[in-house]
MDTraj code that builds the backbone (N, CA, C; nanometers):
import mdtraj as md
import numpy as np

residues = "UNK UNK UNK UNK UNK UNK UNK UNK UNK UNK UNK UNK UNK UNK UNK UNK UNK UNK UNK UNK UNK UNK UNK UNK UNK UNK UNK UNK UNK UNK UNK UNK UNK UNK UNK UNK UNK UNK UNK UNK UNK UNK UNK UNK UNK UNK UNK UNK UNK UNK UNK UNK UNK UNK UNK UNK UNK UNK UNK UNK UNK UNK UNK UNK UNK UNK UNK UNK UNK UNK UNK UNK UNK UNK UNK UNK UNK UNK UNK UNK UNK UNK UNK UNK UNK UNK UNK UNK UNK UNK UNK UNK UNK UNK UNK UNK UNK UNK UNK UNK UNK UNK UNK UNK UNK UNK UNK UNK UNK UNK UNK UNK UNK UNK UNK UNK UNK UNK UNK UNK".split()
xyz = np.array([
    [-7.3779, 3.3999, 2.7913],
    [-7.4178, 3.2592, 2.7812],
    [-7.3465, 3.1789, 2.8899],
    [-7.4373, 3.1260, 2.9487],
    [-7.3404, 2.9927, 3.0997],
    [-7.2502, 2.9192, 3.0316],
    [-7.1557, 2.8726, 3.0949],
    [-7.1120, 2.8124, 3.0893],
    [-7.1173, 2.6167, 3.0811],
    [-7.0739, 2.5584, 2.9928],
    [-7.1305, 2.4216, 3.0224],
    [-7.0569, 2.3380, 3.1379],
    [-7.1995, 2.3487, 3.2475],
    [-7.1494, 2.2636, 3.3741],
    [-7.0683, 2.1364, 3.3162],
    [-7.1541, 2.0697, 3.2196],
    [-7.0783, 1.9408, 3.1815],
    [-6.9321, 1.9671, 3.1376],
    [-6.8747, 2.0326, 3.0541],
    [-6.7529, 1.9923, 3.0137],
    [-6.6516, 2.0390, 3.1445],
    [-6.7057, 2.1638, 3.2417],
    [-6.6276, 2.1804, 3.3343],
    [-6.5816, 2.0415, 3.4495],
    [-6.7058, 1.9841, 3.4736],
    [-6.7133, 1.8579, 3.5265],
    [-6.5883, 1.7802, 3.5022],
    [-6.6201, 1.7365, 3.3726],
    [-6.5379, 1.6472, 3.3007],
    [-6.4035, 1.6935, 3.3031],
    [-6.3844, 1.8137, 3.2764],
    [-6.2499, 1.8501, 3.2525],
    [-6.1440, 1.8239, 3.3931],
    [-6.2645, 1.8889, 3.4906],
    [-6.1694, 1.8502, 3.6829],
    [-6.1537, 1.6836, 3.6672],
    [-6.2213, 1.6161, 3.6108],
    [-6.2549, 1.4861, 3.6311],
    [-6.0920, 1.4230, 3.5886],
    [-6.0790, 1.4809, 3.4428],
    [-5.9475, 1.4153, 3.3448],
    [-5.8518, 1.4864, 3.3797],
    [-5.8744, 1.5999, 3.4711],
    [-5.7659, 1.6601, 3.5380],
    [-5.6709, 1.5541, 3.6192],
    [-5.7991, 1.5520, 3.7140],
    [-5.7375, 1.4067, 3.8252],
    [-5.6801, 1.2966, 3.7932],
    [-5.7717, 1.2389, 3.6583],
    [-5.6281, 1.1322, 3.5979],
    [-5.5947, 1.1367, 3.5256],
    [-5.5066, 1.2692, 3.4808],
    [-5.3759, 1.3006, 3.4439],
    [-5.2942, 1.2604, 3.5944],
    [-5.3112, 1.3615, 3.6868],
    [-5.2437, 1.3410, 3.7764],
    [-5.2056, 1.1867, 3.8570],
    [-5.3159, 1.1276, 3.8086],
    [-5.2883, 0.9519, 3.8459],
    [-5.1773, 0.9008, 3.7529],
    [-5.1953, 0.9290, 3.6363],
    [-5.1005, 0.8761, 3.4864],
    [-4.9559, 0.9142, 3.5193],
    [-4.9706, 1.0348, 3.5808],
    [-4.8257, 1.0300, 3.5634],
    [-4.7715, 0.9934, 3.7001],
    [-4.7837, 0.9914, 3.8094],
    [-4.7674, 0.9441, 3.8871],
    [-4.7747, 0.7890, 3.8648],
    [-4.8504, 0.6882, 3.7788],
    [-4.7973, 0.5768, 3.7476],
    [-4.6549, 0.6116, 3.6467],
    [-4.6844, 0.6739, 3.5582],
    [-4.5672, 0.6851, 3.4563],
    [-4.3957, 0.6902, 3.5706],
    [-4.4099, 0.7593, 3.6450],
    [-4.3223, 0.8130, 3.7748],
    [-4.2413, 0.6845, 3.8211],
    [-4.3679, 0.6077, 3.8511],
    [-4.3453, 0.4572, 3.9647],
    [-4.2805, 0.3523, 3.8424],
    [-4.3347, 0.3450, 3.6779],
    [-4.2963, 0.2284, 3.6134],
    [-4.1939, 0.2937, 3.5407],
    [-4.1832, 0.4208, 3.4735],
    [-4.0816, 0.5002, 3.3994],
    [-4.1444, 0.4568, 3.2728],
    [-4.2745, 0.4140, 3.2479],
    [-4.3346, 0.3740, 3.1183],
    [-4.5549, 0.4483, 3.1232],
    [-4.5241, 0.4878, 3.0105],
    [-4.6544, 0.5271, 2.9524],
    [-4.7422, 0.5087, 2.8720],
    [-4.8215, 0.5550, 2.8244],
    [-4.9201, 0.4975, 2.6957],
    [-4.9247, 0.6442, 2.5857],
    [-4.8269, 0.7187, 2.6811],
    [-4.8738, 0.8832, 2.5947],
    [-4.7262, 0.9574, 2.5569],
    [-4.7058, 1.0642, 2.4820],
    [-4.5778, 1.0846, 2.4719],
    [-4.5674, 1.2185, 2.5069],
    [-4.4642, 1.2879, 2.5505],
    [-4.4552, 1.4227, 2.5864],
    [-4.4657, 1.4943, 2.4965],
    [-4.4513, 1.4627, 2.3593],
    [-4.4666, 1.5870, 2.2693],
    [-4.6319, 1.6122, 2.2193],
    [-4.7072, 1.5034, 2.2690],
    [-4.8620, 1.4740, 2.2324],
    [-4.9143, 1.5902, 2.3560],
    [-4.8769, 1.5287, 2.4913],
    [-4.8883, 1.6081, 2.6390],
    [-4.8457, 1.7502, 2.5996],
    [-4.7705, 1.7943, 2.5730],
    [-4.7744, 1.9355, 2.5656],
    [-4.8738, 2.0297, 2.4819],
    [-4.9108, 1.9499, 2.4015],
    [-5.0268, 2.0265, 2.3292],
    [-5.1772, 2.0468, 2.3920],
    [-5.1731, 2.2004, 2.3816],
    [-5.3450, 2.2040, 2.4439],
    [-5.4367, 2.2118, 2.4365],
    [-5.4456, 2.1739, 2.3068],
    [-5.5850, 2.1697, 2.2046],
    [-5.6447, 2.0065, 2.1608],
    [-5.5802, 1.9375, 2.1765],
    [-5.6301, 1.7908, 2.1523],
    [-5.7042, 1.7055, 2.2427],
    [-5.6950, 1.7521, 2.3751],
    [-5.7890, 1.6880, 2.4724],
    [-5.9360, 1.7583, 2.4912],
    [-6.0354, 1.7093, 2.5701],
    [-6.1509, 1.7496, 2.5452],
    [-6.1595, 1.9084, 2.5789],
    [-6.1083, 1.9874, 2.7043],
    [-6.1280, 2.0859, 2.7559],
    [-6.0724, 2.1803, 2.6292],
    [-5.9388, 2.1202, 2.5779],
    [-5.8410, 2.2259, 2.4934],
    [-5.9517, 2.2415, 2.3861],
    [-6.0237, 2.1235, 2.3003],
    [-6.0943, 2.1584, 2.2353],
    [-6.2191, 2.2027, 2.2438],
    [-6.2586, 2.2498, 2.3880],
    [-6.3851, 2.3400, 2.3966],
    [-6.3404, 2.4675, 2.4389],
    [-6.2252, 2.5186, 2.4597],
    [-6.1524, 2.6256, 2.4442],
    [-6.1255, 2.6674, 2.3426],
    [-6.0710, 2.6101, 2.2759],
    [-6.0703, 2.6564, 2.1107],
    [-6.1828, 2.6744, 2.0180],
    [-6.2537, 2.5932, 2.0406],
    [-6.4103, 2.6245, 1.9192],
    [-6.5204, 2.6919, 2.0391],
    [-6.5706, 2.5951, 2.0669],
    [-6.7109, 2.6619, 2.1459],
    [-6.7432, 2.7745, 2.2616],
    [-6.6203, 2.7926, 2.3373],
    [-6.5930, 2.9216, 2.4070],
    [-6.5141, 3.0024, 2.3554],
    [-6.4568, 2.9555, 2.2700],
    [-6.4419, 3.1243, 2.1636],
    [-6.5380, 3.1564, 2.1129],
    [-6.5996, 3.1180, 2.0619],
    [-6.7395, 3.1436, 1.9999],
    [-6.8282, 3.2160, 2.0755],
    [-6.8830, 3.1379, 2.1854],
    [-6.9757, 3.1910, 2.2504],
    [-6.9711, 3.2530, 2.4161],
    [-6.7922, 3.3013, 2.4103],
    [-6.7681, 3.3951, 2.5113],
    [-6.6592, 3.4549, 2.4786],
    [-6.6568, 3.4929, 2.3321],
    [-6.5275, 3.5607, 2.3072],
    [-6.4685, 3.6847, 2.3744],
    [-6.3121, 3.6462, 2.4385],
    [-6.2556, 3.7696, 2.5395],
    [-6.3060, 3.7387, 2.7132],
    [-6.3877, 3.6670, 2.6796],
    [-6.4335, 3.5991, 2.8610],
    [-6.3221, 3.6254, 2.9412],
    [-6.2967, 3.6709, 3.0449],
    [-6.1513, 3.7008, 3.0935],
    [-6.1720, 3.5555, 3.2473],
    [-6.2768, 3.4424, 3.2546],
    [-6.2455, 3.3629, 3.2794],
    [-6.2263, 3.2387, 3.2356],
    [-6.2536, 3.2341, 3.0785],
    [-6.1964, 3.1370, 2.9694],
    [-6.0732, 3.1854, 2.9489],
    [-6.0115, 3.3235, 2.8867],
    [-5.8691, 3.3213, 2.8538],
    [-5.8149, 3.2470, 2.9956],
    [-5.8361, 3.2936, 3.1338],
    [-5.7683, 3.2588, 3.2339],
    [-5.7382, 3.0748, 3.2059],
    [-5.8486, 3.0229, 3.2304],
    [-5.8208, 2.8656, 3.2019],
    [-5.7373, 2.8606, 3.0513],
    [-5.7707, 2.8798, 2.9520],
    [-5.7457, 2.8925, 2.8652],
    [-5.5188, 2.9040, 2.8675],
    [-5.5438, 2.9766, 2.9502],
    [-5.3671, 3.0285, 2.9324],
    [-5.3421, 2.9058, 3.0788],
    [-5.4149, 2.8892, 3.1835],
    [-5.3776, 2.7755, 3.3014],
    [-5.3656, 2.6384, 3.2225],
    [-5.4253, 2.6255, 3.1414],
    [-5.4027, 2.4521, 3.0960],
    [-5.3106, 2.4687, 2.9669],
    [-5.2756, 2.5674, 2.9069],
    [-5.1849, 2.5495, 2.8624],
    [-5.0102, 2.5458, 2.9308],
    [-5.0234, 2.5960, 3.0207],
    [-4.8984, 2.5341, 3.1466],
    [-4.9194, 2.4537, 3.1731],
    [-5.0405, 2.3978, 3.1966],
    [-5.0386, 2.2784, 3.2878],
    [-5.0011, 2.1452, 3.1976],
    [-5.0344, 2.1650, 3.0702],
    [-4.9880, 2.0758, 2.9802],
    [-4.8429, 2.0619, 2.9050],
    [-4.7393, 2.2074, 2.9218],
    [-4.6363, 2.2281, 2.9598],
    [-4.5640, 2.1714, 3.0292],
    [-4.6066, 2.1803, 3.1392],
    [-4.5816, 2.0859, 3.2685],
    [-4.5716, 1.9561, 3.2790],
    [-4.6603, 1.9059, 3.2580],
    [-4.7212, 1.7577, 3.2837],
    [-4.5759, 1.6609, 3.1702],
    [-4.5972, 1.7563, 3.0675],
    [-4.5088, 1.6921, 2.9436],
    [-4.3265, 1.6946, 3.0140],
    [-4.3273, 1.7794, 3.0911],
    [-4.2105, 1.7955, 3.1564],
    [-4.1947, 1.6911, 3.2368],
    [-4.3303, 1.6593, 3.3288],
    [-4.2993, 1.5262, 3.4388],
    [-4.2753, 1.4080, 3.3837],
    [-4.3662, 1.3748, 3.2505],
    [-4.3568, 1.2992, 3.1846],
    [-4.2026, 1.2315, 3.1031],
    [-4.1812, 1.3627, 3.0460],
    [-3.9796, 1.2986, 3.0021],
    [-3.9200, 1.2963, 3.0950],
    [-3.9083, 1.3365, 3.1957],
    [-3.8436, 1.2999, 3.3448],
    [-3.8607, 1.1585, 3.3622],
    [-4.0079, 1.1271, 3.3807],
    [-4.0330, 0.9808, 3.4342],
    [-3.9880, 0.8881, 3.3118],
    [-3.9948, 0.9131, 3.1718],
    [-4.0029, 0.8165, 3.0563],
    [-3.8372, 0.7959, 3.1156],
    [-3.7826, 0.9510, 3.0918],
    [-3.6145, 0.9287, 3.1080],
    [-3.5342, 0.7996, 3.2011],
    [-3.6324, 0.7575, 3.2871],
    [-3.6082, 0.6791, 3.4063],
    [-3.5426, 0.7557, 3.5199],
    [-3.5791, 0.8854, 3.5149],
    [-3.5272, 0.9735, 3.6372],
    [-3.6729, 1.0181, 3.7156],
    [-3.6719, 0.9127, 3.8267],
    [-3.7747, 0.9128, 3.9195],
    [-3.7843, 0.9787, 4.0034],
    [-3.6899, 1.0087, 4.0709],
    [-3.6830, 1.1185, 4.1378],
    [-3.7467, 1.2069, 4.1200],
    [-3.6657, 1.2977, 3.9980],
    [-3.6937, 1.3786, 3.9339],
    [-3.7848, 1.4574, 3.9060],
    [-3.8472, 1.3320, 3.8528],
    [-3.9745, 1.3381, 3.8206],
    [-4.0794, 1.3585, 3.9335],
    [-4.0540, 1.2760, 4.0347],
    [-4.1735, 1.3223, 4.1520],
    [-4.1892, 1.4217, 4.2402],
    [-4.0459, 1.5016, 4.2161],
    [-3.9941, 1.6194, 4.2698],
    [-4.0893, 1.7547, 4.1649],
    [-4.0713, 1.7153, 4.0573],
    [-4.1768, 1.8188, 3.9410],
    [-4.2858, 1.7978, 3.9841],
    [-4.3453, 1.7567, 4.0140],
    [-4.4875, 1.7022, 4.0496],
    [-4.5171, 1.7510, 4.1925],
    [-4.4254, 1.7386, 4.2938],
    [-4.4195, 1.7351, 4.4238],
    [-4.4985, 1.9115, 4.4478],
    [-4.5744, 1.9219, 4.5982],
    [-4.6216, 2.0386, 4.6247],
    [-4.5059, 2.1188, 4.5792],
    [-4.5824, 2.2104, 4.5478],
    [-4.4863, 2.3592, 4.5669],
    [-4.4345, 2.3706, 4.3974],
    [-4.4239, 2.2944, 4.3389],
    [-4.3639, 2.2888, 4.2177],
    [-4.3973, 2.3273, 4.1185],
    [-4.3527, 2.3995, 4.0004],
    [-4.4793, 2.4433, 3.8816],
    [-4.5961, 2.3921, 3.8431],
    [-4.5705, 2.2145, 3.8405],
    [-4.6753, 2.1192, 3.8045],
    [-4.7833, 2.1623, 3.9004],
    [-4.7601, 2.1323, 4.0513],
    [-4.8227, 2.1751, 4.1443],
    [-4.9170, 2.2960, 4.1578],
    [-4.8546, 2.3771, 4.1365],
    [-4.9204, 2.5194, 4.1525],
    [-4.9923, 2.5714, 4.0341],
    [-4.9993, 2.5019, 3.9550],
    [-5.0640, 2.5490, 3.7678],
    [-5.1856, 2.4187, 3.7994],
    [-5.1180, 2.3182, 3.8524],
    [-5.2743, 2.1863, 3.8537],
    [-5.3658, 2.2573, 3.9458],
    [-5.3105, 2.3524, 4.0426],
    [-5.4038, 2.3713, 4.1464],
    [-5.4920, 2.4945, 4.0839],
    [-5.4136, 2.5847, 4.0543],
    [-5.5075, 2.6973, 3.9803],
    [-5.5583, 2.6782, 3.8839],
    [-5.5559, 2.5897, 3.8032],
    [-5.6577, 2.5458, 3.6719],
    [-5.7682, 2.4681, 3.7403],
    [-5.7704, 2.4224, 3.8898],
    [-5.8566, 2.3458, 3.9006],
    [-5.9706, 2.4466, 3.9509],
    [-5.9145, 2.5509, 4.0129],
    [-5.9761, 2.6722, 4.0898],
    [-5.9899, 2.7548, 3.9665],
    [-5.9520, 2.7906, 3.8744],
    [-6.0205, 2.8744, 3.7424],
    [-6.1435, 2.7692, 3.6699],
    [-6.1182, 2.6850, 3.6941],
    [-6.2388, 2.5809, 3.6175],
    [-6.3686, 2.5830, 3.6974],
    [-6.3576, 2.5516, 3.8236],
    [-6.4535, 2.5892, 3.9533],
    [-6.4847, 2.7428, 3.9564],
    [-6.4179, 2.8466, 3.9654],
    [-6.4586, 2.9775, 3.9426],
    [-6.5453, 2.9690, 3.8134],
    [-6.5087, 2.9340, 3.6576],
    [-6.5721, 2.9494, 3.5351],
    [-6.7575, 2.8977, 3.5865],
    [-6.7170, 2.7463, 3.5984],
    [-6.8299, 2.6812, 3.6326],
    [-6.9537, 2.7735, 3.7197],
    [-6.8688, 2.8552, 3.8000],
    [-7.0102, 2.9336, 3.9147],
    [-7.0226, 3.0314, 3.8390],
    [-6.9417, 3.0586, 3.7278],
    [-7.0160, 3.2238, 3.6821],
    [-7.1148, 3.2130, 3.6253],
])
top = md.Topology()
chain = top.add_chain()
for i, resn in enumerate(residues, 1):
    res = top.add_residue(resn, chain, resSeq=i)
    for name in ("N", "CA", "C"):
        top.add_atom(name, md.element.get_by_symbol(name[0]), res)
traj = md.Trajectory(xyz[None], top)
Protein backbone atom coordinates (compact mmCIF):
# COMPACT_ATOMS: atom_id res chain seq x y z
CA UNK A 1 0.00 0.00 0.00
CA UNK A 2 1.64 3.78 -0.95
CA UNK A 3 2.35 5.65 1.16
CA UNK A 4 0.32 8.93 2.11
CA UNK A 5 1.97 11.73 0.04
CA UNK A 6 -0.08 14.00 2.33
CA UNK A 7 1.06 13.25 5.77
CA UNK A 8 4.72 12.95 4.40
CA UNK A 9 4.26 16.55 3.10
CA UNK A 10 3.07 17.79 6.20
CA UNK A 11 5.34 16.09 8.35
CA UNK A 12 8.75 17.88 6.27
CA UNK A 13 6.49 20.90 6.57
CA UNK A 14 6.26 20.78 10.82
CA UNK A 15 9.63 19.53 10.57
CA UNK A 16 10.80 23.00 9.43
CA UNK A 17 8.94 24.74 12.15
CA UNK A 18 10.14 22.90 14.75
CA UNK A 19 13.37 24.00 13.60
CA UNK A 20 12.10 27.76 13.49
CA UNK A 21 10.59 27.26 17.30
CA UNK A 22 13.44 26.49 18.65
CA UNK A 23 15.67 28.62 17.21
CA UNK A 24 13.16 31.38 18.49
CA UNK A 25 13.07 29.52 21.88
CA UNK A 26 17.26 29.90 21.53
CA UNK A 27 17.06 33.86 20.77
CA UNK A 28 14.15 34.62 23.74
CA UNK A 29 15.09 31.56 26.24
CA UNK A 30 11.11 31.30 26.29
CA UNK A 31 8.53 28.87 24.63
CA UNK A 32 5.00 27.81 24.27
CA UNK A 33 6.06 23.95 24.59
CA UNK A 34 7.88 21.98 27.27
CA UNK A 35 10.69 19.50 26.91
CA UNK A 36 9.10 16.74 28.53
CA UNK A 37 5.91 17.15 25.94
CA UNK A 38 8.98 17.50 22.97
CA UNK A 39 10.44 14.37 23.73
CA UNK A 40 7.58 12.30 23.13
CA UNK A 41 6.99 10.76 19.69
CA UNK A 42 3.72 9.84 19.42
CA UNK A 43 1.66 13.03 20.05
CA UNK A 44 2.42 15.04 17.02
CA UNK A 45 0.83 14.34 13.70
CA UNK A 46 3.66 12.13 11.98
CA UNK A 47 4.24 10.16 15.57
CA UNK A 48 0.64 9.46 15.37
CA UNK A 49 0.55 8.09 11.84
CA UNK A 50 3.42 5.95 12.82
CA UNK A 51 1.82 4.46 15.48
CA UNK A 52 -1.76 3.59 14.15
CA UNK A 53 -2.01 3.78 10.38
CA UNK A 54 1.47 2.59 9.20
CA UNK A 55 1.56 -0.04 11.52
CA UNK A 56 -1.37 -1.22 10.25
CA UNK A 57 -1.01 -0.94 6.80
CA UNK A 58 2.83 -1.53 6.40
CA UNK A 59 3.62 -3.55 9.23
CA UNK A 60 7.69 -4.22 9.49
CA UNK A 61 8.09 -1.61 6.41
CA UNK A 62 11.83 -1.28 6.93
CA UNK A 63 11.22 2.42 5.63
CA UNK A 64 8.60 3.31 8.33
CA UNK A 65 10.60 1.57 11.23
CA UNK A 66 13.56 3.76 9.72
CA UNK A 67 11.54 7.15 10.20
CA UNK A 68 9.85 5.67 12.83
CA UNK A 69 13.23 5.15 15.06
CA UNK A 70 14.70 8.89 13.10
CA UNK A 71 11.94 11.00 14.75
CA UNK A 72 12.12 9.45 17.70
CA UNK A 73 15.80 11.05 18.13
CA UNK A 74 14.90 13.77 16.62
CA UNK A 75 12.40 14.47 19.27
CA UNK A 76 15.07 13.42 21.82
CA UNK A 77 16.97 16.00 20.55
CA UNK A 78 14.95 18.88 19.95
CA UNK A 79 13.77 18.39 23.81
CA UNK A 80 17.49 18.64 24.57
CA UNK A 81 17.81 22.10 22.59
CA UNK A 82 14.89 23.10 24.13
CA UNK A 83 16.06 22.84 28.14
CA UNK A 84 19.24 24.34 27.03
CA UNK A 85 17.44 27.37 25.57
CA UNK A 86 14.47 27.42 28.45
CA UNK A 87 17.71 27.06 30.89
CA UNK A 88 18.83 30.52 29.50
CA UNK A 89 22.00 28.84 28.17
CA UNK A 90 22.10 30.22 24.62
CA UNK A 91 24.92 29.31 23.60
CA UNK A 92 24.45 26.12 24.35
CA UNK A 93 21.75 25.71 22.99
CA UNK A 94 22.65 26.92 19.43
CA UNK A 95 25.70 24.90 19.55
CA UNK A 96 23.07 21.56 19.88
CA UNK A 97 21.39 22.68 17.03
CA UNK A 98 24.46 23.94 15.15
CA UNK A 99 25.66 21.73 11.84
CA UNK A 100 27.34 18.74 12.68
CA UNK A 101 25.50 18.15 15.92
CA UNK A 102 23.08 15.28 16.88
CA UNK A 103 20.10 17.69 16.42
CA UNK A 104 21.66 18.35 13.08
CA UNK A 105 22.38 15.13 11.70
CA UNK A 106 18.99 13.17 12.96
CA UNK A 107 16.87 16.56 11.44
CA UNK A 108 18.70 15.88 8.31
CA UNK A 109 18.15 12.13 8.00
CA UNK A 110 14.54 12.11 9.04
CA UNK A 111 14.07 14.60 6.44
CA UNK A 112 15.80 12.23 3.79
CA UNK A 113 13.94 8.96 5.28
CA UNK A 114 10.61 10.88 4.90
CA UNK A 115 11.53 11.88 1.15
CA UNK A 116 12.88 8.29 0.52
CA UNK A 117 9.31 6.80 2.25
CA UNK A 118 7.31 9.33 0.14
CA UNK A 119 9.01 7.92 -3.43
CA UNK A 120 8.49 4.35 -2.52
Amino acid sequence: MPVSTDVITKAIAAHGQWKQRLRDACATGKSDFRPEVVKTDNACDLGKWIYSEAKVQMPGHPGVEEVRRLHAEFHQEAAKVLSLALLGKRAEAEAAMAMGSPYSKVSTALVNALKKLQAA
